[in-house]
VOPAGU-2260 file (C-alpha; in pm, 1 decimal, decimal comma):
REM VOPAGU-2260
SITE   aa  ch    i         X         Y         Z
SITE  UNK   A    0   -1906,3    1436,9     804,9
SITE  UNK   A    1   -2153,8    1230,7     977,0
SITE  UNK   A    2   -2099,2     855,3    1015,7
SITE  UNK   A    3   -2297,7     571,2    1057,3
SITE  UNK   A    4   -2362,0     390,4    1402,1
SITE  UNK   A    5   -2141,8     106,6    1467,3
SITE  UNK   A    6   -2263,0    -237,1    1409,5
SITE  UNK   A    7   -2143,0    -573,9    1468,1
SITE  UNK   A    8   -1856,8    -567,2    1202,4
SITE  UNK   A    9   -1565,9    -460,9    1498,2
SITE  UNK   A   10   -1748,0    -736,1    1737,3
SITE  UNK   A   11   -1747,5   -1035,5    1481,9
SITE  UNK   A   12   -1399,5    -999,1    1395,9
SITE  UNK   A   13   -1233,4    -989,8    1760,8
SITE  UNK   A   14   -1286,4   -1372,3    1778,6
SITE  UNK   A   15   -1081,0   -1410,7    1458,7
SITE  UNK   A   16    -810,8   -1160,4    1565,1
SITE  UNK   A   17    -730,1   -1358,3    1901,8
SITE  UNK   A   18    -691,6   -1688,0    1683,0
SITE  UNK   A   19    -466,8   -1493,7    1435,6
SITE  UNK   A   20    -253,4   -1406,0    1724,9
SITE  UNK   A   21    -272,1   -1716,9    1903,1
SITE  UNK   A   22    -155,5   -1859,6    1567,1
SITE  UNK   A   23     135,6   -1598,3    1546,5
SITE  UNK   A   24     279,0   -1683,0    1870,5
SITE  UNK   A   25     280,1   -2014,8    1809,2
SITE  UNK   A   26     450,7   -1950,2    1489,2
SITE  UNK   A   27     709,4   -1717,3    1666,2
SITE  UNK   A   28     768,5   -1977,9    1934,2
SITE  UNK   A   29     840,1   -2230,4    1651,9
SITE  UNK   A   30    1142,4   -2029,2    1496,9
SITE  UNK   A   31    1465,7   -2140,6    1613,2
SITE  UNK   A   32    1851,2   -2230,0    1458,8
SITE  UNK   A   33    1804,3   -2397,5    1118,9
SITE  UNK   A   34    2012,8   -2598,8     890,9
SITE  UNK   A   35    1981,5   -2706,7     568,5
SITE  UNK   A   36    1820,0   -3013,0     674,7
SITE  UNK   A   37    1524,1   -2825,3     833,2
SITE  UNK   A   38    1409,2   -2684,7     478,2
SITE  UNK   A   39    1315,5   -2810,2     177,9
SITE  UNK   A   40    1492,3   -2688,2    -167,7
SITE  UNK   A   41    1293,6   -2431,5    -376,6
SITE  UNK   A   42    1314,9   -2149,1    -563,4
SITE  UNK   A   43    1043,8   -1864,6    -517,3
SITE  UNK   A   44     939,7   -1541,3    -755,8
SITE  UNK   A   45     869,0   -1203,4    -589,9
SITE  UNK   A   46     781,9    -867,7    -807,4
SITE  UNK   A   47     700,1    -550,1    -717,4
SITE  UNK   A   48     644,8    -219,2    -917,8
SITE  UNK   A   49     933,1      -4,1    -659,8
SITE  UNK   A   50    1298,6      89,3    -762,8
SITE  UNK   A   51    1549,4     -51,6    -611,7
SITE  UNK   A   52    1568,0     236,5    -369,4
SITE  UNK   A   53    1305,9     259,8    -253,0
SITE  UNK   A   54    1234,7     152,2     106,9
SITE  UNK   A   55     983,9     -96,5     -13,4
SITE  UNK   A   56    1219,4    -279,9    -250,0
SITE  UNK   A   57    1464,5    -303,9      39,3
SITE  UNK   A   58    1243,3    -449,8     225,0
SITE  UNK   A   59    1115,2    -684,6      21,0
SITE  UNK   A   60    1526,5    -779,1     -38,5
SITE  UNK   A   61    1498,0    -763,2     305,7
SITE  UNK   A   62    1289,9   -1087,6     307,9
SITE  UNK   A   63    1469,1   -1267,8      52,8
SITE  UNK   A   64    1815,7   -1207,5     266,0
SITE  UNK   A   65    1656,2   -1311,1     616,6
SITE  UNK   A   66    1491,7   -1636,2     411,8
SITE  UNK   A   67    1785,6   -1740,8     228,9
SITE  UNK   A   68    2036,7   -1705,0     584,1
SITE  UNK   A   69    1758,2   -1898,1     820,6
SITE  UNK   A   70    1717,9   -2192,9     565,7
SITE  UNK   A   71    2065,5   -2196,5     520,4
SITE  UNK   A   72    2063,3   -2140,8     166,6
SITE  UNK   A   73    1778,1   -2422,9     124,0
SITE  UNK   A   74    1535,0   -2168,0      19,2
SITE  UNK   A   75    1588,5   -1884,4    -239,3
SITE  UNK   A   76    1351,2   -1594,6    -265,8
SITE  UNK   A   77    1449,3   -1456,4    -648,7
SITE  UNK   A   78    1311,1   -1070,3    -630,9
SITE  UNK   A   79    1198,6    -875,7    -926,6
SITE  UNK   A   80    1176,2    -493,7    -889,9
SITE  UNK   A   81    1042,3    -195,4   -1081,9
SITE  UNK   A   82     757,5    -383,3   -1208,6
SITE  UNK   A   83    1003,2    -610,3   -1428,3
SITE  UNK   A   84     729,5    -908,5   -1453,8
SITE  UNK   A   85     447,6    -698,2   -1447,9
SITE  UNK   A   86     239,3    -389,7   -1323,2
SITE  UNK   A   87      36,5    -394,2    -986,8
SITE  UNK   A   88    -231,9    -540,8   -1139,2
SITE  UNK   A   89     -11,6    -771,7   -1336,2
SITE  UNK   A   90     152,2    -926,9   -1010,3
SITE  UNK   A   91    -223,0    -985,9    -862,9
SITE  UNK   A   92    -306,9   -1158,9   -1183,7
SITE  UNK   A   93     -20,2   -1336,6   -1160,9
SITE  UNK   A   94     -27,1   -1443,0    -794,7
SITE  UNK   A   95    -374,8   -1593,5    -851,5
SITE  UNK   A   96    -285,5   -1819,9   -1140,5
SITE  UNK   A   97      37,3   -1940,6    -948,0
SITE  UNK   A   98     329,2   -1772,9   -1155,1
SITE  UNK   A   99     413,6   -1533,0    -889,7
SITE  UNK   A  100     473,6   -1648,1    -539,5
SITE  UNK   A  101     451,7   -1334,4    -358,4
SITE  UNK   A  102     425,0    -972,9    -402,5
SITE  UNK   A  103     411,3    -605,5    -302,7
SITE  UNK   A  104      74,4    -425,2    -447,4
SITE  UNK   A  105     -85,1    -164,1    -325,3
SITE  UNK   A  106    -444,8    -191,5    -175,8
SITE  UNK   A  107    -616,4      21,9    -428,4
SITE  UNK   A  108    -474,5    -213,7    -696,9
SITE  UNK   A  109    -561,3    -501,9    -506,3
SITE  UNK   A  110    -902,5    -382,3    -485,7
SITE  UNK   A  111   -1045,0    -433,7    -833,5
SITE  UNK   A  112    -989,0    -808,5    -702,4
SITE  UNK   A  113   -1142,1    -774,7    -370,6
SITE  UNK   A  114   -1315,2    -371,3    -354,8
SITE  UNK   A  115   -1389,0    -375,8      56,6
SITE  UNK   A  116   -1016,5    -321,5      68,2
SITE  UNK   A  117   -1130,4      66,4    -112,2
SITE  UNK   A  118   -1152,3     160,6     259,6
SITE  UNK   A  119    -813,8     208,5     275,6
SITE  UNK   A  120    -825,3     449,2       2,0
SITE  UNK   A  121   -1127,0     637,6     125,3
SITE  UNK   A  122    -986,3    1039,8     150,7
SITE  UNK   A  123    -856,0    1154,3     469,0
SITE  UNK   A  124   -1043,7     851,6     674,0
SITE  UNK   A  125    -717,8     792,8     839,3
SITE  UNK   A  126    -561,5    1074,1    1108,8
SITE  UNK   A  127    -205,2     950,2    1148,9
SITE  UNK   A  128      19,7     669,6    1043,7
SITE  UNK   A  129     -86,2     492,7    1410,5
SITE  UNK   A  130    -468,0     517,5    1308,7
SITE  UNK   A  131    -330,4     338,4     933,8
SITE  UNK   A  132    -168,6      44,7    1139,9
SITE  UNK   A  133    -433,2      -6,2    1382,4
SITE  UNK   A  134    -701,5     -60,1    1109,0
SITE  UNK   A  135    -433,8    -253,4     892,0
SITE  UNK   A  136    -262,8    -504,4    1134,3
SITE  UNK   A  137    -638,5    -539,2    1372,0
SITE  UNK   A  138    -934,3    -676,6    1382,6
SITE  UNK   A  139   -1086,6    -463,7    1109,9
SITE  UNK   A  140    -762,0    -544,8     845,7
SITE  UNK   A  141    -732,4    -945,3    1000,1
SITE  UNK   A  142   -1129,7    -981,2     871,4
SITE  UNK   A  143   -1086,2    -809,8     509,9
SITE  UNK   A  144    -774,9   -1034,4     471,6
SITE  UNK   A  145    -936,8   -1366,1     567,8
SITE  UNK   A  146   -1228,2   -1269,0     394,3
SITE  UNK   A  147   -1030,5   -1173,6      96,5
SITE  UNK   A  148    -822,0   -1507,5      79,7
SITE  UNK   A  149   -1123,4   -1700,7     108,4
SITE  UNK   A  150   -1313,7   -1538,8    -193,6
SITE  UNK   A  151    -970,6   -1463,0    -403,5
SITE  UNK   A  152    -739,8   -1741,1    -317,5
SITE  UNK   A  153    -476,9   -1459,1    -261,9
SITE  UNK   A  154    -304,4   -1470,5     142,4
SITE  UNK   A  155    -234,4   -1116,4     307,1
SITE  UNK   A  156     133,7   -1193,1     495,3
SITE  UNK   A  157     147,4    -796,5     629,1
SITE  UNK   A  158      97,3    -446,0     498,1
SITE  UNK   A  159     411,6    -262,7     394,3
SITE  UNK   A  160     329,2      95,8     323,1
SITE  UNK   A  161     441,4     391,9     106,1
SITE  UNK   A  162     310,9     689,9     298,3
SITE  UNK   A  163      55,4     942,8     267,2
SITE  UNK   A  164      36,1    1090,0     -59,6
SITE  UNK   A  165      91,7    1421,3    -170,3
SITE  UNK   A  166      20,7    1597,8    -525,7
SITE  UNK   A  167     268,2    1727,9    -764,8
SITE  UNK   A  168     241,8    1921,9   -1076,0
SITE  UNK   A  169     433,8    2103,5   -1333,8
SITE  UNK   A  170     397,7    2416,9   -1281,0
SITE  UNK   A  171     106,7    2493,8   -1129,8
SITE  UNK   A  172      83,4    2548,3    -733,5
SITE  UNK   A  173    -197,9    2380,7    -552,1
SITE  UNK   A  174    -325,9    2533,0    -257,1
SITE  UNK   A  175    -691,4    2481,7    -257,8
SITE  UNK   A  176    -921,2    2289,9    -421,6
SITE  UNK   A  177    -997,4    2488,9    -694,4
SITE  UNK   A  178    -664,6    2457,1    -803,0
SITE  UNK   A  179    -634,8    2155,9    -947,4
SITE  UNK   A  180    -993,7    2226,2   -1177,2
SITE  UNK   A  181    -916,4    2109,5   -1531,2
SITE  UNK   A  182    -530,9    1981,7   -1455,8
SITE  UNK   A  183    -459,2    1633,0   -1650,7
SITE  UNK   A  184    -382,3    1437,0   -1341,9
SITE  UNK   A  185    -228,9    1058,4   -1349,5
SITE  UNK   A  186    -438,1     854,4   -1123,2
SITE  UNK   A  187    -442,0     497,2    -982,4
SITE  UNK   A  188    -669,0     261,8   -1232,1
SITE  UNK   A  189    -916,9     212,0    -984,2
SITE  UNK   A  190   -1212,9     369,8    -947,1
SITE  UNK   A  191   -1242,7     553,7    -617,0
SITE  UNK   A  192    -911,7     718,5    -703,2
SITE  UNK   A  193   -1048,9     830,9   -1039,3
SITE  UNK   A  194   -1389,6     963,9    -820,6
SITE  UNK   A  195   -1159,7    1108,4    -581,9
SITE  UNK   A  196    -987,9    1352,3    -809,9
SITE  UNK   A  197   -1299,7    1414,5   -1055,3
SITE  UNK   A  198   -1433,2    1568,0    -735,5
SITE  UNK   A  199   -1130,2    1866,6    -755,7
SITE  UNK   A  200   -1212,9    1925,4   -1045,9
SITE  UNK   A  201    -944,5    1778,8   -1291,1
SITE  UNK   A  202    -890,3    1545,0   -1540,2
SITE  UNK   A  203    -764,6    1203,2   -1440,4
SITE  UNK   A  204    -649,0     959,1   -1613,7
SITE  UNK   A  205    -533,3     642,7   -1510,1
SITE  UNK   A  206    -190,3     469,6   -1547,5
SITE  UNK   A  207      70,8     231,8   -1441,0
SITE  UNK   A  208     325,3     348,4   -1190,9
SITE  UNK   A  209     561,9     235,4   -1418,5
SITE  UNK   A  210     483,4     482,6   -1707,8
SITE  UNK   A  211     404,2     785,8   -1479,6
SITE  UNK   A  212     748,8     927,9   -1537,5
SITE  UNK   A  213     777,0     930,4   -1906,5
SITE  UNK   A  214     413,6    1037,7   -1865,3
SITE  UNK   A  215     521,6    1354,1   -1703,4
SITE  UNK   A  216     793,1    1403,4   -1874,2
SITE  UNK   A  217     616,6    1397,6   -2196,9
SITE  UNK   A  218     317,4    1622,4   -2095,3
SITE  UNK   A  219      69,1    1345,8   -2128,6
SITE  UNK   A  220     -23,3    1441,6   -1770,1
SITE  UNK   A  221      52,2    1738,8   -1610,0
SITE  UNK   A  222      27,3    1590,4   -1242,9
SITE  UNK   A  223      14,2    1284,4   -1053,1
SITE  UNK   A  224     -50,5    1193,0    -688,4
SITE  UNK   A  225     217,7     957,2    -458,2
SITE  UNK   A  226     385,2     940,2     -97,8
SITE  UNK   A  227     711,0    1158,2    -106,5
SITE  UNK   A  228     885,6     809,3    -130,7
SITE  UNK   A  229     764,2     734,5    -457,5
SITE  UNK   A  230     789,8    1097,4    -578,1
SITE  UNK   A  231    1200,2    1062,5    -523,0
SITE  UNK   A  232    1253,0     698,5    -580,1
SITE  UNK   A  233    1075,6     698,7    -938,4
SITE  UNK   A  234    1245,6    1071,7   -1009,5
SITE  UNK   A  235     914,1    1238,6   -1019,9
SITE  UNK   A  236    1092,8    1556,3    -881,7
SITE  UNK   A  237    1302,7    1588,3   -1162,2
SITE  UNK   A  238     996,7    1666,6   -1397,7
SITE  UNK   A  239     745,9    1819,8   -1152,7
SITE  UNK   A  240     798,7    2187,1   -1052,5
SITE  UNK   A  241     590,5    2139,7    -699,0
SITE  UNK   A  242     453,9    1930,6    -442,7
SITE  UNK   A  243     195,0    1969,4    -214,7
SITE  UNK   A  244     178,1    1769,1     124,6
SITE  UNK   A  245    -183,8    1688,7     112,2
SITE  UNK   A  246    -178,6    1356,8     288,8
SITE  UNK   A  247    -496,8    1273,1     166,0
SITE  UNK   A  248    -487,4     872,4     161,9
SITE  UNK   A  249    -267,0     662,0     312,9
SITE  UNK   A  250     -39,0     421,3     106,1
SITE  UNK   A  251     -79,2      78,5     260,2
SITE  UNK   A  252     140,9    -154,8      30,6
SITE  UNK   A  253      14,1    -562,3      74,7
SITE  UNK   A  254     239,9    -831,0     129,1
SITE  UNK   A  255      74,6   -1106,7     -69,0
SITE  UNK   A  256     105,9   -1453,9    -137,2
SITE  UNK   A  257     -17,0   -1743,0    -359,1
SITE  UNK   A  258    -230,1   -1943,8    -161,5
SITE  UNK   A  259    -180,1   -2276,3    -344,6
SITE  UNK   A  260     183,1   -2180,9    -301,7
SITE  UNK   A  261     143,4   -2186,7      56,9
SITE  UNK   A  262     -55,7   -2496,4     119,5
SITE  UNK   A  263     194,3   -2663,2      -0,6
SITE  UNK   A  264     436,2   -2559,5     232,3
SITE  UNK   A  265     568,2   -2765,1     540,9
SITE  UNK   A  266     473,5   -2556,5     876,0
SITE  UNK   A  267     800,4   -2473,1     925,7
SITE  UNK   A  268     829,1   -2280,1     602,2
SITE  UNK   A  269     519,7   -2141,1     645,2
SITE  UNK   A  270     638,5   -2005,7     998,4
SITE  UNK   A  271     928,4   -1853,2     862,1
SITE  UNK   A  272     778,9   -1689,6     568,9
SITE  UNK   A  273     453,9   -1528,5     799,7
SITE  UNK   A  274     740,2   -1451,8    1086,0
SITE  UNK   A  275     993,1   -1306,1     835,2
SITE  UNK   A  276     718,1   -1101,4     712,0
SITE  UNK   A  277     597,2    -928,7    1006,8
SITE  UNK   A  278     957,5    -872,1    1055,2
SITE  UNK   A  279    1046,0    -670,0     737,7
SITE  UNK   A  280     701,5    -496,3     758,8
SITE  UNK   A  281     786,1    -319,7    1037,0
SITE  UNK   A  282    1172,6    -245,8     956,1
SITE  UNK   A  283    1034,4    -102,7     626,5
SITE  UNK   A  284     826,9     116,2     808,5
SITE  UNK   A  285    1066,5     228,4    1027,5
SITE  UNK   A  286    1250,6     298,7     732,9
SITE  UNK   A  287    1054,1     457,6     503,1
SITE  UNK   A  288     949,1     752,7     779,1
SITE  UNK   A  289    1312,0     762,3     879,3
SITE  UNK   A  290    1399,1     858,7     495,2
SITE  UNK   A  291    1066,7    1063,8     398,7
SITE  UNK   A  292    1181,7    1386,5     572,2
SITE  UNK   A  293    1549,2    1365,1     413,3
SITE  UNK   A  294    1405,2    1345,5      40,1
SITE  UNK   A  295    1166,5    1618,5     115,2
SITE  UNK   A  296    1487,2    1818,3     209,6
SITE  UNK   A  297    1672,6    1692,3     -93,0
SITE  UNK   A  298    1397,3    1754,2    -344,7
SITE  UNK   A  299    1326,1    2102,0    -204,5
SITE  UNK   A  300    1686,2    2170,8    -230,8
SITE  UNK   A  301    1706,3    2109,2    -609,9
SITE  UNK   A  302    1436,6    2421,5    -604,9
SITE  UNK   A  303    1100,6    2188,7    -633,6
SITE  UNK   A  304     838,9    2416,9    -397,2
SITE  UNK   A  305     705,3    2233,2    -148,3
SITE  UNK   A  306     354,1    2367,5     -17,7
SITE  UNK   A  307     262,9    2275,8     321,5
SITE  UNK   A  308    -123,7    2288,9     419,3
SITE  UNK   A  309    -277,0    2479,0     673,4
SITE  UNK   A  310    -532,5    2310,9     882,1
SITE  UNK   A  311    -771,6    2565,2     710,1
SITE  UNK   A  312    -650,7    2447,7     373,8
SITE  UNK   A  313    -658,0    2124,5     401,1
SITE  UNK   A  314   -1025,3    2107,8     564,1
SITE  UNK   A  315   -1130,2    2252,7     242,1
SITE  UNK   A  316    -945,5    1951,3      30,3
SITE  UNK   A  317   -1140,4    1726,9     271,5
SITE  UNK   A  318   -1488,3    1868,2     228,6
SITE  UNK   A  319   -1406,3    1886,8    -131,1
SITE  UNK   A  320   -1383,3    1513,5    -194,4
SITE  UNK   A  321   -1671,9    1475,4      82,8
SITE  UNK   A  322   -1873,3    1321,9    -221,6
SITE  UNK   A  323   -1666,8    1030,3    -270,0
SITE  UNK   A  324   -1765,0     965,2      75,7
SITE  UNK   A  325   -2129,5     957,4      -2,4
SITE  UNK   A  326   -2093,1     741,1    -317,2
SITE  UNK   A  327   -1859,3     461,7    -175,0
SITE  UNK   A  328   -2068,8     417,7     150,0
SITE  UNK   A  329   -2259,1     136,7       0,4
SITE  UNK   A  330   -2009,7     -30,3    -211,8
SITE  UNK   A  331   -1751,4     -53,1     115,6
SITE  UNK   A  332   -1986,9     -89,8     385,0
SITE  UNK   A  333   -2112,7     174,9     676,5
SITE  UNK   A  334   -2027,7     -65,6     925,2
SITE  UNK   A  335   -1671,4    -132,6     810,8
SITE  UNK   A  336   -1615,7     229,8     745,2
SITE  UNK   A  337   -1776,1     315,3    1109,1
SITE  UNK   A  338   -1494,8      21,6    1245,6
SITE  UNK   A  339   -1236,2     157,4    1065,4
SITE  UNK   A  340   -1289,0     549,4    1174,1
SITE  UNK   A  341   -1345,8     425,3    1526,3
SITE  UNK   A  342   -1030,4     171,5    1548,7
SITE  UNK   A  343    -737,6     272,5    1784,4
């Protein structure tokens, strides 16, 4: 597809990114032994919509662990999985009006707050999981996130992530394009995900990730799209007959934060929390690619097919859902989209 000439969306932002980083070292520098003494008392809510084995929800335990061992107990990070205080879009809600302190949402849900952050979810815009991180954690994801704290009031600590998603169905096989024409197909409530699957052809109909199983298992939907992750942690296998590694979007997962929450904060809280962060983000990605392979093995071992584009094949998925390109252009930007395609 032909893309727009790049602007000065990449340049503007490079000034920001240095003082981000210059921040960040400063921060890391600051981290040392603590005591008790160092840190105030408090008590902090996290939710998330992942179960509790799911490399996500690890990680986020992750950061309550780390938290509660460098304040010495001082600080406790209570964690609510498997969306037990509220869907994605309940947590962002939530966040904003100060009754969640942080949270894990993914940045298509996230988006109905803040919709530049749909070029994440743009199809097949991203070659690799290194081309994902190097728009997420640079210039082009440091702008979107200052930008999106100043207009929402909501902070960006890091970007977890859940993988590229696949598609899975009951029992039909999905190949090509035409395959999925007419299939009721559980989407993400947002939008471009709706667009992106009206343009195969099927049916989609939003829903919670937290109904999608008993969704499937009832035949209210016949299919539904997620990373390989979600597809074993949320027992998706055990009601869909195959899976098909399309890798059409990435899953980038947001570490968020209230920001009245954090303005309150001493700086050496706020260190810790923004260093402890960066730290779980990357162990849970570690993690999470570590495992991905080993479901894929397990599911396809309890007899769910697994189909496996060609180059070939997959080109055609892309050009199918070409249009979404086209009618997003405007809404996210060409100059952002140019930045992201070109960052490395």
């Amino acid at each position: 597809m032909t893309m727009p000439t790049l602007s000065g969306f990449a340049r503007k932002t490079f000034t920001s990114l240095r003082g981000v980083a210059a921040v960040a070292l400063v921060s890391g520098l600051a981290l040392g032994p603590a005591s008790a003494e160092d840190y105030p008392e408090m008590t902090l809510k996290f939710g998330h919509p992942y179960a509790e084995t799911h490399p996500l929800a690890k990680g986020a335990q992750m950061f309550a662990d780390t938290i509660a061992e460098k304040s010495d107990g001082a600080i406790t990070v209570e964690v609510f999985p498997n969306s037990t205080i509220g869907s994605s879009r309940d947590l962002v809600e939530s966040i904003q009006i100060g009754v969640v302190d942080f949270a894990l949402v993914p940045t298509t849900n996230v988006a109905s707050f803040y919709p530049p952050l749909d070029i994440f979810y743009l199809p097949f815009l991203f070659r690799d999981s290194e081309h994902a991180y190097a728009v997420s954690d640079g210039p082009v994801g440091e702008a979107l996130y200052a930008d999106m704290l100043d207009k929402t009031g909501i902070r960006t600590l890091g970007m977890y992530e859940s993988g590229f998603r696949t598609i899975t169905t009951r029992d039909k096989k999905i190949e090509k394009p035409e395959d999925m024409e007419g299939v009721k197909f559980r989407v993400v409530n947002n939008p471009l995900n709706v667009a992106t699957f009206k343009a195969l052809g099927a049916n989609p109909t939003p829903m919670a990730l937290s109904e999608v199983f008993t969704g499937l298992q009832q035949g209210t939907v016949d299919g539904q799209d997620n990373p390989v992750g979600n597809v074993k942690a949320f027992g998706f296998d055990k009601v869909q007959g195959n899976i098909t590694l399309s890798n059409h979007q990435w899953a980038g997962i947001m570490f968020l934060a209230d920001d009245k929450m954090w303005a309150d904060l001493p700086d050496n809280v706020k260190d810790l929390f923004a260093a402890t962060a960066k730290e779980t983000q990357e162990w849970e990605r570690k993690e999470l690619n570590a495992v991905e392979s080993q479901y894929l093995d397990e599911m396809e071992a309890d007899g769910m097919v697994v189909t496996r584009l060609t180059p070939e094949q997959a080109a055609a998925f892309q050009k199918a859902m070409e249009p979404v390109w086209e009618e997003y252009r405007e809404k996210i930007g060409s100059d952002l989209i140019q930045s992201a395609v070109e960052a490395n």
